[in-house]
C-alpha positions in Angstrom: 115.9 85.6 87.0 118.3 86.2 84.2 117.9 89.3 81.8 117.4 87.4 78.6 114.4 85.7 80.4 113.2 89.0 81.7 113.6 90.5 78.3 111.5 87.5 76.5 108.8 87.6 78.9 108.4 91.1 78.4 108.2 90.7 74.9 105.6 87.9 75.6 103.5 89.8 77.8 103.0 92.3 75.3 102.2 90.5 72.6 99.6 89.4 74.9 97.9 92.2 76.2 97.9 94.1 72.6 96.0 91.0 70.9 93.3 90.6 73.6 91.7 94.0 72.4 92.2 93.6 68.5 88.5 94.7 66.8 86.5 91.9 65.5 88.1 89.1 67.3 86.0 86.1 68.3 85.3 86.3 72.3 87.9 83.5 73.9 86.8 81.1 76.0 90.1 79.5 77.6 93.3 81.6 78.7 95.7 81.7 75.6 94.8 81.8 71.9 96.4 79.4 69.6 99.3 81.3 68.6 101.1 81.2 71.4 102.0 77.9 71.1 104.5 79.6 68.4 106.4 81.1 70.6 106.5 78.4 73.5 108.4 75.4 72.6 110.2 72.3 75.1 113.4 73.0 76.9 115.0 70.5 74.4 114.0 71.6 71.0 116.6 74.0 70.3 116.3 73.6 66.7 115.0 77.4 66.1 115.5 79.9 69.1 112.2 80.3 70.9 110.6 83.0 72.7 110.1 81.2 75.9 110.1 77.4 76.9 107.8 75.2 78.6 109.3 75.1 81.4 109.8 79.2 81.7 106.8 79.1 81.9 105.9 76.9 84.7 108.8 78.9 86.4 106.9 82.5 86.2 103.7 80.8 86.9 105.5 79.9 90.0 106.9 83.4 90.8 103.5 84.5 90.1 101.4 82.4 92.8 104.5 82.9 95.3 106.0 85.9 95.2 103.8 87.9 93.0 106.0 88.5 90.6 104.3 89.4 87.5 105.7 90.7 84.0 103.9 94.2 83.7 102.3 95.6 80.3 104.6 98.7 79.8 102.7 99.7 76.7 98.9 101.3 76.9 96.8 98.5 75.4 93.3 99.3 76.9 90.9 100.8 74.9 89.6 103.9 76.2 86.8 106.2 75.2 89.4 109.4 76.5 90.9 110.8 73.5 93.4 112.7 76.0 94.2 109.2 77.4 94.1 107.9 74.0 96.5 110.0 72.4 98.4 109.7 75.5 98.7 105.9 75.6 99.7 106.2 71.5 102.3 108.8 72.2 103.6 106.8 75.3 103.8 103.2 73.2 105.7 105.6 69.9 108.4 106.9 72.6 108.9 103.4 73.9 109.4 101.7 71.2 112.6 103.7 70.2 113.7 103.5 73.9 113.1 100.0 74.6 113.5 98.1 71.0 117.5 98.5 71.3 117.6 96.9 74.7 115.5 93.9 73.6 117.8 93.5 70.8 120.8 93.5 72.8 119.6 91.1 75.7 117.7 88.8 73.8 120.8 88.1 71.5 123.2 87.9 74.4 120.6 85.0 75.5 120.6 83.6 72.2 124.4 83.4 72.4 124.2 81.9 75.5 121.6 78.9 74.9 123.7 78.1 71.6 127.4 78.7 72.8 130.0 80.4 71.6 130.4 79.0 68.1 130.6 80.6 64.9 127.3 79.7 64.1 125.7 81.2 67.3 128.1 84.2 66.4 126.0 84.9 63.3 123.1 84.2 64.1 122.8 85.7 67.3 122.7 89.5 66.2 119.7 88.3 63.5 117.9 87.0 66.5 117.9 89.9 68.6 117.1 92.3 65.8 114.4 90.2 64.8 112.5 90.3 67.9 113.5 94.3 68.5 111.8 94.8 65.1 109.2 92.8 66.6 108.4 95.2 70.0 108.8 97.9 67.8 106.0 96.3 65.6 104.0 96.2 68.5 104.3 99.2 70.1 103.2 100.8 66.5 100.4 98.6 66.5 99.3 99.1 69.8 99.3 102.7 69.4 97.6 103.0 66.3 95.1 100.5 68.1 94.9 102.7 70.7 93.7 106.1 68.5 91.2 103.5 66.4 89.6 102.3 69.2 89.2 105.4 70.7 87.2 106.6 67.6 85.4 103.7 67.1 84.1 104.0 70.7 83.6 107.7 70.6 81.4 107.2 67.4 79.1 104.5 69.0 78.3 105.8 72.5 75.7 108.0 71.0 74.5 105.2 68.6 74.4 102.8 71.8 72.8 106.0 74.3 69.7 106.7 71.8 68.7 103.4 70.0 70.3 100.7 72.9 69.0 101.4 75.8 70.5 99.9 78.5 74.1 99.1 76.8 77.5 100.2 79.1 80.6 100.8 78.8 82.7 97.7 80.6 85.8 98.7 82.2 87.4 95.3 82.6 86.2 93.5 79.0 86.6 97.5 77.7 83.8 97.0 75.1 79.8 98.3 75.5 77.8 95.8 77.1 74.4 94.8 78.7 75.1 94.5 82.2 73.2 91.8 84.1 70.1 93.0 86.4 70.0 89.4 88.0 71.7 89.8 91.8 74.4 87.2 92.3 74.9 87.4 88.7 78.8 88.1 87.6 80.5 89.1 84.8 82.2 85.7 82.9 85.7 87.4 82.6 85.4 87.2 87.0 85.8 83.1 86.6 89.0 83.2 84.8 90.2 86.2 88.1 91.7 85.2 90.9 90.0 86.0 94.1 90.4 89.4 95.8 92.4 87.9 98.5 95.1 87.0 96.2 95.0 89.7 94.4 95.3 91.7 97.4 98.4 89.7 98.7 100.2 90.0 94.6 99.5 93.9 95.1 101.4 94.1 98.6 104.3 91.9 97.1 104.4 93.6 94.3 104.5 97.1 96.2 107.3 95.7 99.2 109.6 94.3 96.8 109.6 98.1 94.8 110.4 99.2 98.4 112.9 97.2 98.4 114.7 98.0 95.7 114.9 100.9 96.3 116.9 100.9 99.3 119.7 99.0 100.0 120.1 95.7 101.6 119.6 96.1 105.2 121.8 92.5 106.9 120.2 90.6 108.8 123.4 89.6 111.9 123.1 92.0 114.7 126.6 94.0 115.4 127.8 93.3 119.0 126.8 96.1 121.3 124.0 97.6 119.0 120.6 97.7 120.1 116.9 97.9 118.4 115.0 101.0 116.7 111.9 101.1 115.7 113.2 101.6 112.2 114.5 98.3 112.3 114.0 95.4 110.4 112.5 92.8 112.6 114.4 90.1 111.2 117.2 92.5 112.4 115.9 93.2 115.5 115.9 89.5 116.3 118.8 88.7 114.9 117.2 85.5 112.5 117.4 85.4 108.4 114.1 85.2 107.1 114.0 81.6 106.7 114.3 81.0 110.7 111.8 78.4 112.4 109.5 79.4 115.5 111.7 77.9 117.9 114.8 79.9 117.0 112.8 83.1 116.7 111.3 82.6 120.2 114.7 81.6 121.3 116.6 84.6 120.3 113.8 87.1 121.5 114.1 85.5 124.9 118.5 85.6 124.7 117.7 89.4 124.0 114.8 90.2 126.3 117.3 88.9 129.0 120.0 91.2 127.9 117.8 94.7 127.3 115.0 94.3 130.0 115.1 97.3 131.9 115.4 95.7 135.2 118.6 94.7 134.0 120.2 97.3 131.4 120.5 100.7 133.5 120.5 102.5 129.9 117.7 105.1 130.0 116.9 103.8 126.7 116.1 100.1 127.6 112.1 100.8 127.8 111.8 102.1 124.2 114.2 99.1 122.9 112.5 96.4 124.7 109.1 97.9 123.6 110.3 97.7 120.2 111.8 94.0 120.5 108.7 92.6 122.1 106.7 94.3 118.7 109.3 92.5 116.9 108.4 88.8 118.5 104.8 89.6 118.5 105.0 90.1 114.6 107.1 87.3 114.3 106.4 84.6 116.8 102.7 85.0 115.1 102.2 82.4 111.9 99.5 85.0 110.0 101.2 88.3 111.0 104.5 86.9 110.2 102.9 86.3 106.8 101.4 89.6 106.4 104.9 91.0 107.9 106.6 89.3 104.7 104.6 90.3 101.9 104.4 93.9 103.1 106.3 94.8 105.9 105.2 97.0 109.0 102.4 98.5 106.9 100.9 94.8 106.0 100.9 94.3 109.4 99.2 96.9 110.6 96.7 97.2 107.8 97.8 100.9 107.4 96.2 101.1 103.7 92.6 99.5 105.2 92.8 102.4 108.3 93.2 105.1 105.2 90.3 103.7 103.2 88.1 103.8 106.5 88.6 107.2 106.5 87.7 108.2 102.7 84.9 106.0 103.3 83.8 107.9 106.5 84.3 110.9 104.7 81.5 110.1 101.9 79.3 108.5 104.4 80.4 105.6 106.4 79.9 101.7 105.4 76.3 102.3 104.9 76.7 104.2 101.8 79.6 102.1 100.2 77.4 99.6 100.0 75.6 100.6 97.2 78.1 103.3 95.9 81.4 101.8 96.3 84.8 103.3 96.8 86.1 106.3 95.1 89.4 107.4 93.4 90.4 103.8 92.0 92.8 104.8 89.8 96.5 103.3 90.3 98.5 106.1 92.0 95.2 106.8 94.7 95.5 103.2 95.1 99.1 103.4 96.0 98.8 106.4 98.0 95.5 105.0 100.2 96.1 101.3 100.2 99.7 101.2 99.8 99.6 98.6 97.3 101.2 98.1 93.7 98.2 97.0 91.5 98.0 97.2 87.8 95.2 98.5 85.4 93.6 94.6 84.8 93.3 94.3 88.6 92.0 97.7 89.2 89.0 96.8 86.5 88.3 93.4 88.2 88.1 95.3 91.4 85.8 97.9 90.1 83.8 95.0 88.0 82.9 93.3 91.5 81.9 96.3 93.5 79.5 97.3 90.9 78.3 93.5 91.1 78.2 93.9 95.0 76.4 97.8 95.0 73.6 96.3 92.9 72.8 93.3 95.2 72.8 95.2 97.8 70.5 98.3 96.5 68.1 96.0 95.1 67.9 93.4 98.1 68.3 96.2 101.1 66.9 99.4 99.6 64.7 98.7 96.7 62.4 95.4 98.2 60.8 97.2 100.9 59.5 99.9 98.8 58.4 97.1 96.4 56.5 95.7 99.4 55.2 98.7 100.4 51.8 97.9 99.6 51.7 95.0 101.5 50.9 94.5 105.1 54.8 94.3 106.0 55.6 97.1 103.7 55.0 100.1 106.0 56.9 98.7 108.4 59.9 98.1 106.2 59.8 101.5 104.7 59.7 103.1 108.2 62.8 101.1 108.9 64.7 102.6 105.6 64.4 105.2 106.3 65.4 105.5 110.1 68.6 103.8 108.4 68.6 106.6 106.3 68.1 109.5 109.3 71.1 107.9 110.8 73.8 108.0 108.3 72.9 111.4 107.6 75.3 113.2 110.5 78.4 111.2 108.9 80.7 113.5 107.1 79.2 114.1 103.2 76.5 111.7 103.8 73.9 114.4 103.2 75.7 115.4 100.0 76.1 111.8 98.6 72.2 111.0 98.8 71.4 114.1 96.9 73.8 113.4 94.0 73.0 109.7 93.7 69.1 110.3 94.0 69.3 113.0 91.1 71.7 109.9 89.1 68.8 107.4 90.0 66.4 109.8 88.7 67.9 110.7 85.4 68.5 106.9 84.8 65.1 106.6 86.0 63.6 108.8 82.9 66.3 107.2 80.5 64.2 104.0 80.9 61.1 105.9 80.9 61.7 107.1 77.4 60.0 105.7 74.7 61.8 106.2 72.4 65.4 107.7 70.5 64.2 111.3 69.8 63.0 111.4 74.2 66.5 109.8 74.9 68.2 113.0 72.8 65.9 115.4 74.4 66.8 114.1 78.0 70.7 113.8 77.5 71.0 117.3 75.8 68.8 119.0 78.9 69.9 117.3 81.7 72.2 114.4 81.7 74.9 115.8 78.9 75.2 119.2 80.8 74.9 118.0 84.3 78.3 115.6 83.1 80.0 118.6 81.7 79.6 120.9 84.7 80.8 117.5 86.8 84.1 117.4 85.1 84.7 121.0 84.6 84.2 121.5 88.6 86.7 118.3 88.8 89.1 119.8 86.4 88.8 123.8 87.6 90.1 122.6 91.3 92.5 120.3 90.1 94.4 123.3 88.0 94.0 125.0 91.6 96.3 122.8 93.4 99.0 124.5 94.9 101.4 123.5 97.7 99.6 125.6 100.4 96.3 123.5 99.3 97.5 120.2 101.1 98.0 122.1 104.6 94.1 123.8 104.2 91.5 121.2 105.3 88.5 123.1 103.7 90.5 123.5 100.7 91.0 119.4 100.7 87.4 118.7 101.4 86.7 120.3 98.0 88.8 118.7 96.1 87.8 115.6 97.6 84.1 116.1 96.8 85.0 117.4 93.1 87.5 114.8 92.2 85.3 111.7 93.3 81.6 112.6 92.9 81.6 112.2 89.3 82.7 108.4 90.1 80.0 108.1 92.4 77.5 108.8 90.3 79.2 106.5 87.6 78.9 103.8 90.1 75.3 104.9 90.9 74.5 105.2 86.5 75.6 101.4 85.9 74.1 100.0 88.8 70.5 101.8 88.2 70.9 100.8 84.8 71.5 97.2 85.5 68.3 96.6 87.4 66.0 98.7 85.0 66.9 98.1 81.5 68.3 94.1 82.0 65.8 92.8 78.9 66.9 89.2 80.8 64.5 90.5 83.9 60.7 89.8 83.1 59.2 93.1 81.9 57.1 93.2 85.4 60.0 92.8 87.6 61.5 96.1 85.4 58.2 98.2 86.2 58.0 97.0 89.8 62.1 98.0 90.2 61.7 101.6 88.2 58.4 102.5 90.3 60.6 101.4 93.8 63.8 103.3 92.6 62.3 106.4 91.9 60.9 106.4 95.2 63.6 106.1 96.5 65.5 108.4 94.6 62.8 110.8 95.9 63.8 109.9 99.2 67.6 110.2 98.6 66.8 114.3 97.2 64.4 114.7 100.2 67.3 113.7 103.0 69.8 115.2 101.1 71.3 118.4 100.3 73.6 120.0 97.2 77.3 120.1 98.2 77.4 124.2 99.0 81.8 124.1 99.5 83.5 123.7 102.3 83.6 126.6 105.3 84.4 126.8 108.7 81.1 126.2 109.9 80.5 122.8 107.6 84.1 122.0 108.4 83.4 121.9 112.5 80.4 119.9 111.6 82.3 117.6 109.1 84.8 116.7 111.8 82.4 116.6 114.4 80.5 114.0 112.6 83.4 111.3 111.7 84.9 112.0 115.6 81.1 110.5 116.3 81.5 107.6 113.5 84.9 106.5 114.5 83.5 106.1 117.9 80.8 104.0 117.0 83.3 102.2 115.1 85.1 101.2 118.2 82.2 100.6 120.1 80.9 98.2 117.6 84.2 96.4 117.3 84.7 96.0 121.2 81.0 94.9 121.5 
């Protein structure tokens, strides 16, 4: 891809991400808003220089769906209700736009000169063209951070307005505005249609993130030197001795020209084991059409699902699969991401992720956990409460599962009052008693531990637990807040079906303090316990996967 089209896309992209948050703008219902069609013209009309062309276009959207290769927002053009993040993001979009501006001008009037040729027209005109559209990024970067500092305000200012007289109303990570979410299971947010599906965002990510890789190391060739042999650090287009573009046949027939040469019955090196271990990992890879697909967007570590095996474990940490259901993962930002998943995703993916596990957590607590305590009157309600809770009794023994119940009953209990209020002046008496200082201990705790980190912390277990438990519970209970808030104050859900749910979740919250316990720090003892418990859950992992 040239520069000049990498340096009008960018341009592009964010022009677009800074005017899909501007304030009073009427909600879109297709992809693009009519004034792009200002900046996209025909390959052919080369009266004016354009932006991009119609057929650049239909070339990203093609490195998009194949390769991943997406134009990323550099400037912060979320809103946020974080004045640190806000002034952050406003500071960040100032600096760029004196860094950046100049190389846009440079590039896009190189391009211009090259559309137009070098005539003394094109000469002229040229320089105009690339100052014009500097001037223009710089515009928006201003813009975007000035946005950034309203909106923050704006937001600040109603989330009281919205606690006290709207019950019910919630802040919306992915169309970042306050809105009623939907209490109606299998219900999904309308921005979701216009998403691709997880799977491919999941496969974008992992391009995206083996392609940084990449570049960052050099170019490993792909012809095998005479007399060398594999390592496990090998490429295993390498280790075959095939480009990437080779067929099944010719991959199966160079594994079998090597296997001849390196099989230990036949090489006397004392080496031969390990390198015909690793060349037969190579073919297996390979010489399989779906791993050989995972091998290519991302490597080994596609392959071997390294980031899945990392979230098992956080997930095992705060309770098992059990609990995820209905709290969801924790630590979604974009670096945690990278560091558990291994994948490159950006902000808008990270907020349609979040968007459909809240959808999933409140399908699930209202259709596993809630309905039985809704029939608990009935003839087969006793017997479905008896079976929640022996669910309940056994997730307990799985790392912080004890610890989890007891924070989300107490969120499902103060959500539980917030809907019991009758009024603003009950609201303000129950968020400046317990939900308003409960918050402020949660993310003094987070921030007190994080200020702690040192580099002995990362070797100490107990210390990691911690900071594992401080740094995430508050996004439990956010997950647990929306979710409890969706079933009980949805105004779409008959007024019935809202008693019926509030009576059956504050049961159950009852239930969740009663099996729990308050997180008490980590120790030796709680630590032998903690391990204990996930050797045991990784066991019945295995046994449930064999079986």
């Amino acid at each position: 891809m040239s520069s000049g089209l990498t340096a009008r896309r960018l341009i592009l992209q964010q022009l677009t991400a800074v005017t899909q948050h501007i304030p009073l703008q009427a909600r879109r219902t297709s992809g693009k808003g009519w004034w792009l069609s200002s900046f996209v013209r025909p390959e052919g009309d080369r009266r004016v220089f354009t932006l991009i062309t119609e057929e650049e276009v239909a070339f990203l959207k093609r490195r998009c769906e194949e390769e991943g290769d997406e134009g990323r927002v550099i400037l912060s053009t979320r809103p946020t209700r974080n004045i640190v993040r806000a002034v952050g993001g406003a500071a960040l979009n100032i600096t760029l736009s004196f860094l950046v501006s100049p190389l846009l001008a440079l590039s896009v009037s190189l391009e211009a000169i090259r559309l137009r040729g070098l005539r003394p027209a094109a000469l002229v005109i040229a320089p105009g063209v690339g100052l014009f559209w500097g001037a223009v990024f710089m515009a928006i970067a201003w813009y975007a951070a000035v946005q950034q500092m309203l909106l923050c305000g704006v937001h600040t200012l109603r989330a009281p307005i919205f606690y006290l007289f709207c019950p019910g109303c919630c802040w919306n990570e992915l169309s970042c505005r306050y809105e009623y979410p939907s209490g109606v299971v299998g219900n999904s947010h309308p921005l979701l249609s216009l998403q691709a599906p997880p799977e491919k965002l999941f496969e974008r990510a992992m391009k995206r993130e083996t392609r940084r890789k990449r570049r960052g190391k050099r170019d490993v060739g792909y012809e095998r030197k005479g007399g060398t042999h594999p390592s496990e650090g090998d490429d295993y287009y390498a280790i075959l001795g095939v480009t990437r573009d080779a067929t099944p046949q010719q991959i199966k027939e160079a594994y079998n020209r090597l296997a001849l040469e390196i099989h230990p019955d036949r090489n006397p090196s004392q080496s031969a084991a390990s390198q015909f271990d690793v060349l037969t990992k190579a073919y297996r890879v390979l010489g399989n059409a779906e791993k050989r697909r995972k091998y290519d967007m991302g490597g080994r570590s596609g392959v071997e699902d390294i980031g899945k095996k990392k979230r098992g474990a956080v997930r095992a940490l705060f309770g098992g699969d059990a609990l995820y259901a209905i709290v969801g993962d924790v630590k979604t930002g974009s670096f945690s991401q990278r560091v558990i998943d291994g994948l490159d995703w950006t902000q808008e993916e990270l907020a349609i992720f979040r968007q459909r596990t809240l959808e999933r957590c409140r399908d699930e607590l209202l259709s596993v956990y809630l309905q039985p305590l809704r029939s608990e009157k009935d003839s087969k309600g006793a017997p479905a409460l008896q079976e929640l809770k022996g669910r309940l009794q056994r997730l307990l023994n799985t790392g912080l599962a004890r610890e989890v119940l007891h924070a989300v009953g107490h969120e499902y209990m103060r959500v539980v009052l917030y809907g019991k209020a009758s009024g603003p002046r009950e609201r303000m008496t129950l968020y400046l008693n317990e939900a308003g200082p409960h918050r402020m201990r949660r993310r003094l705790d987070k921030w007190r531990h994080l200020c702690r980190i040192r580099q002995h912390t990362l070797r100490d277990s107990a210390t990691m637990v911690d900071l594992a438990w401080y740094t995430s519970v508050e996004e439990l209970e956010s997950t647990a807040r929306w979710v409890a808030t969706s079933l009980l104050l949805d105004h779409q859900v008959p007024e019935e079906e809202r008693r019926q749910r509030l009576e059956a979740l504050q049961a159950l919250a009852e239930i969740f303090i009663t099996y729990g316990q308050s997180y008490k720090g980590a120790n030796k003892q709680t630590m032998d316990a903690l391990m204990n418990s996930l050797r045991d859950y990784y066991q019945q992992q295995k046994r449930g996967e064999g079986g």
